[in-house]
Structures are given as C-alpha cells and as structure tokens.
C-alpha positions in Angstrom: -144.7 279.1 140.0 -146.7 281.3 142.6 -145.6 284.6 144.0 -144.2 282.8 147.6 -141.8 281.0 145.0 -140.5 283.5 142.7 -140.0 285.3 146.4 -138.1 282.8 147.3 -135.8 282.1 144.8 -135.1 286.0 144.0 -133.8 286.1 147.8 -131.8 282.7 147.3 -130.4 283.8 143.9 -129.6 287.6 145.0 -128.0 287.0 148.6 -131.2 289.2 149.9 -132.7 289.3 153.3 -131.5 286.0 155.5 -134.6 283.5 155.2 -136.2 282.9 158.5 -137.5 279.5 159.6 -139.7 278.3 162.5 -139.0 274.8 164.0 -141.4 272.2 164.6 -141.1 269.2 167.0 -143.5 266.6 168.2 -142.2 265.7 172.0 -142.7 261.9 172.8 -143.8 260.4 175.9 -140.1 258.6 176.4 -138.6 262.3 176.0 -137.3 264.4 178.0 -137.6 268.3 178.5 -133.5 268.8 178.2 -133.3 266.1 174.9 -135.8 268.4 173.5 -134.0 271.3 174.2 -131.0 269.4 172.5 -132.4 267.9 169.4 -133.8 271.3 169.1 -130.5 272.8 168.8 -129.4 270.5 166.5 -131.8 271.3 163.9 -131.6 275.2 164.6 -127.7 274.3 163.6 -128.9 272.8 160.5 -130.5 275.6 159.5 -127.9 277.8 160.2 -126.0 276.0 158.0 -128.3 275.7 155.3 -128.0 279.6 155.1 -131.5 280.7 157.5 -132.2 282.1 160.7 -134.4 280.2 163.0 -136.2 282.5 164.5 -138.9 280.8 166.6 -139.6 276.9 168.1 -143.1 275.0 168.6 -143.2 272.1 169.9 -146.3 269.5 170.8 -146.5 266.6 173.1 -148.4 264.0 171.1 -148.0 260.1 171.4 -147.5 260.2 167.9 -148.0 262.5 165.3 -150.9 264.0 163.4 -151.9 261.3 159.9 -152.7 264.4 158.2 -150.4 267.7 159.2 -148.3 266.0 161.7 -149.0 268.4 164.1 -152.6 269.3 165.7 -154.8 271.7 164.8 -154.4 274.0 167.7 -150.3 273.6 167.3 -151.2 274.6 163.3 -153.3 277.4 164.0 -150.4 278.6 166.3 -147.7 278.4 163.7 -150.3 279.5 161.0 -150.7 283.0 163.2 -147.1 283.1 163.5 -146.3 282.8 160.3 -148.3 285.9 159.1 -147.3 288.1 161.9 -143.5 287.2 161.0 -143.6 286.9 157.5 -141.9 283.7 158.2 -140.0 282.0 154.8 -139.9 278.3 155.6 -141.2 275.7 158.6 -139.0 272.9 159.4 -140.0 269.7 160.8 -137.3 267.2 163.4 -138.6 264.3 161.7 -140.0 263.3 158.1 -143.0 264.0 156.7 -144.9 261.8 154.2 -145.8 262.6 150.9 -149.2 263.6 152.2 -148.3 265.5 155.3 -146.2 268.0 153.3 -148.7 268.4 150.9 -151.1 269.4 153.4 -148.7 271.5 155.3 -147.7 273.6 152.3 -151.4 273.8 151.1 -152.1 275.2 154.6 -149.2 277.5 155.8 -148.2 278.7 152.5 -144.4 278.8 152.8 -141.6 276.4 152.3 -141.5 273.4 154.3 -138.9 271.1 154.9 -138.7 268.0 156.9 -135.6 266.5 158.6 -134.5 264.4 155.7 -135.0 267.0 152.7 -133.1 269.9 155.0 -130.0 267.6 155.4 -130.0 266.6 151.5 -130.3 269.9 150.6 -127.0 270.6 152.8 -125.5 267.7 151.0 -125.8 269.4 147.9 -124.6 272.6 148.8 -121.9 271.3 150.5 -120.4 268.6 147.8 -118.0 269.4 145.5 -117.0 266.0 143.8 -118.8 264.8 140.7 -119.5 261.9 142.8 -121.3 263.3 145.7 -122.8 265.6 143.5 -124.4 263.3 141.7 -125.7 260.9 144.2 -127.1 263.8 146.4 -128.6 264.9 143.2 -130.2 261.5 142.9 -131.0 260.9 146.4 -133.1 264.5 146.5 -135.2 263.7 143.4 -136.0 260.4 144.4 -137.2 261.9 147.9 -138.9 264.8 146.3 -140.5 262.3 143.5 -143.8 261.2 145.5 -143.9 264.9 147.0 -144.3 267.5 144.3 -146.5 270.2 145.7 -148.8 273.1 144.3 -146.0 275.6 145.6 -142.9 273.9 143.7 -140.4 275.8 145.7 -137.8 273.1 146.3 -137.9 272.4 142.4 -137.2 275.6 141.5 -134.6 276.3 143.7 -132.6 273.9 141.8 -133.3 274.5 138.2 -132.6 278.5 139.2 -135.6 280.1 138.6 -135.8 280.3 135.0 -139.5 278.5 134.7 -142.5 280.6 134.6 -146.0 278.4 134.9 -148.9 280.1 134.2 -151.0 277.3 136.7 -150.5 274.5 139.0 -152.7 271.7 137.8 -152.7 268.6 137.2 -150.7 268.5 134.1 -148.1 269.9 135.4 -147.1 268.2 138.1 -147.3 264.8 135.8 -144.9 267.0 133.7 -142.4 267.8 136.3 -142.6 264.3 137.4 -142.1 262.6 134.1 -138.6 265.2 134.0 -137.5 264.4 137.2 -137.9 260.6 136.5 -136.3 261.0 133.1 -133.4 263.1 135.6 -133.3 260.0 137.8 -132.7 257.9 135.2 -129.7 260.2 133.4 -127.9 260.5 137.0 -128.1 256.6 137.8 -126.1 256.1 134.5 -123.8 259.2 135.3 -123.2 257.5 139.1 -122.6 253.8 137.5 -119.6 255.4 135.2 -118.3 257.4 138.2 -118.4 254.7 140.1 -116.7 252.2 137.7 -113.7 254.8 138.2 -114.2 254.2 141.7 -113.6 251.1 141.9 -109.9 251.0 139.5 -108.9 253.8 142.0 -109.6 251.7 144.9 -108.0 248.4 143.7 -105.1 250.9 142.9 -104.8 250.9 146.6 -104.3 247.1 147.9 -101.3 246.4 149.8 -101.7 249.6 151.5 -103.1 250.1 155.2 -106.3 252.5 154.9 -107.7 254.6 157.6 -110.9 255.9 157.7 -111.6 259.1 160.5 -115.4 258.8 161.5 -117.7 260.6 164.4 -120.5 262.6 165.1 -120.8 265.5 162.9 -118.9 268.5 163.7 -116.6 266.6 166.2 -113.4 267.9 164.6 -112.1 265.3 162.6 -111.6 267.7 159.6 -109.2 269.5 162.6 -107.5 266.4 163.4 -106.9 265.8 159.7 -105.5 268.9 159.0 -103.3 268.3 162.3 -101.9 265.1 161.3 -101.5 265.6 157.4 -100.4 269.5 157.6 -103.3 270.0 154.8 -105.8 272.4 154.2 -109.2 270.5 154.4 -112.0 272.6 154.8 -113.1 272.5 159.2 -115.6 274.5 160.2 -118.6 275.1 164.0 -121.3 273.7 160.8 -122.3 270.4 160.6 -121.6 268.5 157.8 -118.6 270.9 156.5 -117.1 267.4 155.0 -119.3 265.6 152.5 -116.8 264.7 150.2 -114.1 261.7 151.4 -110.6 263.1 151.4 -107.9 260.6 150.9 -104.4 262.0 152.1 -101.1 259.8 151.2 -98.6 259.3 154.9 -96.0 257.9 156.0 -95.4 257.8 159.7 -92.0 255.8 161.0 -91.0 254.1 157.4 -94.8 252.6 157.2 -97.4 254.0 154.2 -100.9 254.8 154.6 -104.2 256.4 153.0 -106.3 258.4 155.7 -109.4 259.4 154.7 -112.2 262.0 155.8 -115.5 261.5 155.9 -119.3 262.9 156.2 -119.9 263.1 160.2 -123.0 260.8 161.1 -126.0 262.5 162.9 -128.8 261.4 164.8 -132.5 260.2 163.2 -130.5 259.6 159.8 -133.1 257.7 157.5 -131.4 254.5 156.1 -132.1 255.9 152.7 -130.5 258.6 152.9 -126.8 257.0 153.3 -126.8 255.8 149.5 -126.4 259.8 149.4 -122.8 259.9 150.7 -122.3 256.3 149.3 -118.8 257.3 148.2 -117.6 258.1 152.2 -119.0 255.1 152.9 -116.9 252.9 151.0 -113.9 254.4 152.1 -115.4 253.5 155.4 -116.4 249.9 154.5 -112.8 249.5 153.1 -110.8 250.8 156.0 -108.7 248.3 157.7 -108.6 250.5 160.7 -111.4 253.8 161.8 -110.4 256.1 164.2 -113.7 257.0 165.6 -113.3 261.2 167.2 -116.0 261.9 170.1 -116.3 265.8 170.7 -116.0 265.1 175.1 -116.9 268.7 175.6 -120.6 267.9 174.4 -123.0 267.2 177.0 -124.3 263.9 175.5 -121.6 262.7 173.8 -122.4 259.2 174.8 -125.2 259.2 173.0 -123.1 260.2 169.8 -121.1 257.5 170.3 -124.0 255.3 170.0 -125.6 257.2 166.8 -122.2 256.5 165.4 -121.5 252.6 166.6 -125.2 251.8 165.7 -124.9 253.3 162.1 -121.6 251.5 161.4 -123.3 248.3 162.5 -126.0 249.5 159.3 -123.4 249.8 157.1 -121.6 246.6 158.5 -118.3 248.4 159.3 -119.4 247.3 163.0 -116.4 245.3 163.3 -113.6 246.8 162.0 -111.0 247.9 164.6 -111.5 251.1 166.6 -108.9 253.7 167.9 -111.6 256.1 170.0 -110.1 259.6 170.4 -112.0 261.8 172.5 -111.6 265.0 171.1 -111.9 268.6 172.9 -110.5 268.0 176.2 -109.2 271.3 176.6 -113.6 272.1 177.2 -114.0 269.8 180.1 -113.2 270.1 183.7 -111.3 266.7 184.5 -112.0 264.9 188.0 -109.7 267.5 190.9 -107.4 265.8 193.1 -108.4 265.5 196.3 -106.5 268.5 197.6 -108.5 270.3 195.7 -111.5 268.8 196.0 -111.0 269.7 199.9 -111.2 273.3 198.5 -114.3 273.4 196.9 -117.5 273.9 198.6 -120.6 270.9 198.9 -122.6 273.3 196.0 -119.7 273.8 193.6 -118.6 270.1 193.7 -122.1 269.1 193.0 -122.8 271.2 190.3 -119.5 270.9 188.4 -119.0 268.1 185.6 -116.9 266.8 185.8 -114.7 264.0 183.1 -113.0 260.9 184.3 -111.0 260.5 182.1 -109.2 256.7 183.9 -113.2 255.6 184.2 -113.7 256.4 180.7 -110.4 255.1 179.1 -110.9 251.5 181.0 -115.3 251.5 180.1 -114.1 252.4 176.6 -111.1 250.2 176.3 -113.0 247.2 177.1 -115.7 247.9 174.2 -112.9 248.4 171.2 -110.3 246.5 172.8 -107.7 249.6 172.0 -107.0 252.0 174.5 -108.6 255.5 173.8 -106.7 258.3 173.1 -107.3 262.2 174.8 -106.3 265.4 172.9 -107.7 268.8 171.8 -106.9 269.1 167.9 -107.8 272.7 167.7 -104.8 273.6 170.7 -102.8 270.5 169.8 -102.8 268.9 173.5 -101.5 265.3 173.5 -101.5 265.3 169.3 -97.7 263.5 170.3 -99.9 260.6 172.2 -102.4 260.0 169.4 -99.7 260.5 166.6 -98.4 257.1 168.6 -101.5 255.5 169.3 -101.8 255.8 165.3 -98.8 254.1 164.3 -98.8 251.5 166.6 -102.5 250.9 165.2 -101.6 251.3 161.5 -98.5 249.0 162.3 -100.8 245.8 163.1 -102.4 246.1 160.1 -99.5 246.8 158.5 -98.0 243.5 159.6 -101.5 241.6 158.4 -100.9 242.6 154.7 -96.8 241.9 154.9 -96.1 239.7 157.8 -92.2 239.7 157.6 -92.3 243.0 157.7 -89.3 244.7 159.9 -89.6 248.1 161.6 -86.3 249.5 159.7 -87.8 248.8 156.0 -88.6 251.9 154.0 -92.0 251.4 152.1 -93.0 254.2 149.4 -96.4 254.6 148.2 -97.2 255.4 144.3 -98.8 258.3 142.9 
C-alpha cells in the first residue's frame, strides 16, 4: 500500500484531521450556469456527508468529456497545482468515471479519487445497518470497484481496515486482490439469496394488509413525516441519504390497519446499476398498494425532483401505483399575497419575490396523480391534521380493494 494510503486510512481510522476534497464537473452545452451552481451543491452535500470538507470547485465546459482523464489537460494541470499547494486528500468527479479514466486520474494526481457512483455507495455502506443492505451495498461496491483496481488501492483498504502491508504494486497483486474480491462477490451473492429468502416469508406474512410506501427526493423529510405520523424515533437528519434501510411501522388509523414503510430518497444522475444496491427499499416500493410521494416546496427546483423521482419509479415499474403528493416544507415558501397586499408591495419587491401558488399547483398536480396533493410542514407540524386525512381516505380505497364489504365501524387488528 503506498504512503498516500496508509495516510489515508490512519486519518479515517483515528478521527484525525477532516479530509478535504476538490470537486470536479464537466459543464455541457444544454447547461446552465445556475444548474451548475446546483448540481454542484449537491455533490459538495455528498461529501459532507460522507465525512470531508470540500474545499475548492473546477469546473470545464467540454461537449463531452476527456476519453482519457475526463477532464483536459489544462483543467488537470489546474487541479494537479492545486492539489499540492493544498495538500488536498481526495478529487471527486459529478459523473462516473470508466475503469480507465480513474486509472489515469489516480496515476496522475496521486490522491483518492471518487466518481459520482463510488461516493454515493460508499455513503450506502456507512449509512446501512441491516444485514440486508449491508450486504447488497457490499456487493454492489465490489462489483463497481472489480474492473477499477488501481496502483494506489485506497478504496480497498479502506474497507478491510488497514491491516495489509504490500511491499509493491505490480501486476500480481492486483490479479490477487481481484481473484479475493471475486471470491467476496461470490460469498455475499449466496449470503443476499438466504436473506432474501427470509424476505420474501416476511413479506407474504403481510397480504391482506394495505402497504404504504413514503418516497421523494433525498432529504425531503419523509424520515420527519414518519416520525410525525407513527410517534417513532427514525433517524431524520439536513444529509442526504440518512435512510438507507426500509422501516416498516405497524398503524392503525380510524379502525383500518396498515404497514408504512421508509425508504432511501432518490437523487439525480442515479446509475441504473446502482438500485440493485437498495434492492430491499425497492421492494417495499414495488409492493406498496399506495406511495405517498414528499416534495421538499422550499427547494428552488423541486420540479425537477419530482421528475428524478416519477422517472425512476417508471425504472423500477412502480410508475403506476397510486400517488398521494405531499409537498413538504411550506412553512419556507412565501405563498401568492392577496391583492391587498400585493397593492403594498413595490414593482421591484413583487418581481423579485417567489412566490408558491399553491391552487395552481394543487389543480397541475391533481390532474397528473389523480389525488389531490396535500400541503404541510412536518418539522412545525402545519396541516399534519389535513394529510393525516388525506391518508386515511387513501389507505381506505385500498382498503376496500382487498375486503370489499368492508364497513367503516369494523375493528381490524394486525398480527405481530
């Protein structure tokens, strides 16, 4: 392992120094300055919660990126120069890099790099807690870290702890540590197929119940909303994904059962083969006779959450399911003035203000789901009372599609 490494690890290991990181983006022609800004964000709040401090951005206008380092080699001599000013410990990259790119990246900065994928899986495995999700993120990581094994080894040693000592990088050894990891890959597919056999006698366990799965954007406050509804505990946090693990929680609201579940938040640019590493949210989400789908209203694009979100259950063909939208957060947003007050404002302060409409929104909405959306602020409990209701009624449909005589006075327990 070489000295960068050993660095490294000692820091992660020891709670040393915070690690710093630079961020990398390649601007496209379709972009705009302001997305950048925001995308930019995004992955400096990854970061953050991946435990380092971002401490500088570069980004490149490119029509696409560079075959070899992604980047060009102005933008790398930049970054390079940077780099050993700062004594910078990793470079992350907005999108994925191939096998070769990171190669080269490593071989020619000399730090940790990470690209978009590897920084959220690594997340996922600090964050999990379930045997499950452990073990699929597990899987998942060494199957994207498989085809790029690099001189510096840092990722791989991050996970085994820092116990190996190598006394070179050759050739050998990287056929050794992939002949491990592929031997690894093999013991945690048959570790995930018994865990999931258990999976499945759970879930039948549940039939003849109504099952609602929460779903958003990540760090949207469904984990708040959760917590609101079920008077629990669940872990909510300002990081993105704080939930990796599904939480199923046992009500019953006006006489009538149900499971409601938590899941992983969705985020934008999410590779397709990174899903099979929350697999078990998923299926709570592919199960679900009803999601209720929580938009943070206070974020300036939230539209465009909505859309990561719609288009990825459409991957995952939950597309169709029926949809209670609750726009979260409304106690962030300035709502349309009446015109009284409108009067009182001046030309510059109306123009500049954004403001929600909320009627505009519930009707544009309303159409798409066919359900009436629901405004509240978890966090301050504003209108909880109005989507407590808009829950029932929901759950109460499908209630009615699994026992059809059913009468609003029956009493239904649920088994433990």
């Amino acid at each position: 392992m070489s000295k960068h490494s050993r660095k490294l690890q000692k820091l992660h290991e020891t709670g040393g120094k915070e690690e710093t990181a630079i961020l990398v983006s390649v601007v496209r022609q379709y972009q705009t300055e302001q997305q950048t800004e925001e995308y930019l964000d995004e992955l400096a709040f990854l970061t953050e919660t991946l435990g380092a401090k971002t401490v500088h951005r570069f980004t490149q206008k490119m029509e696409k990126p560079d075959i070899k380092t992604f980047v060009g080699s102005g933008k790398l001599e930049e970054i390079q120069a940077y780099i050993k000013h700062f004594e910078v410990d990793m470079v992350i990259f907005d999108d994925d890099l191939s096998p070769s790119q990171m190669r080269n990246l490593e071989n020619e900065l000399k730090v940790t790099i990470y690209d978009r994928s590897l920084l959220i899986l690594d997340i996922f495995l600090k964050r999990a807690q379930t045997a499950q999700a452990k073990t699929q993120v597990e899987l998942a990581r060494f199957q994207y870290l498989l085809p790029r094994l690099t001189n510096l080894w840092t990722h791989l040693e991050r996970q085994r702890g820092g116990t190996t000592t190598r006394g070179g990088s050759g050739e050998k050894e990287i056929e050794t540590d992939k002949r491990d990891i592929r031997n690894r890959i093999t013991l945690l597919k048959e570790k995930l197929r018994e865990i999931e056999k258990q999976g499945e006698t759970q879930r039948k366990g549940r039939n003849g119940i109504v099952r609602v799965a929460v779903v958003g954007y990540t760090n949207v406050g469904k984990s708040t909303l959760m917590n609101l509804i079920t008077k629990t505990n669940i872990l909510a946090e300002n990081k993105l994904f704080a939930t990796v693990d599904s939480t199923v929680r046992k009500m019953v609201l006006e006489n009538v059962p149900f499971l409601l579940s938590d899941t992983v938040g969705f985020i934008r640019k999410l590779p397709t083969h990174l899903i099979a590493a929350f697999k078990s949210t998923l299926d709570e989400i592919r199960e679900a006779d009803l999601l209720v789908h929580v938009v943070d209203i206070s974020h300036p694009h939230f539209e465009d959450h909505v859309a990561v979100v719609t288009e990825t259950l459409n991957e995952i063909k939950a597309g169709e399911k029926p949809i209670l939208l609750v726009f979260n957060k409304i106690d962030l947003v300035e709502t349309m003035p009446s015109e009284e007050e409108s009067m009182k404002m001046t030309e510059l302060e109306l123009e500049e203000a954004d403001f929600h409409d909320f009627d505009a929104l519930a009707e544009a909405y309303g159409k798409k789901t066919g359900i009436p959306p629901v405004f509240m602020a978890a966090a301050s409990g504003e209108n909880v009372e109005g989507f407590r209701q808009a829950l029932i009624a929901e759950v109460k449909k499908q209630h009615r599609k699994i026992y059809p005589h059913y009468l609003e006075d029956e009493t239904f327990t649920i088994d433990e």
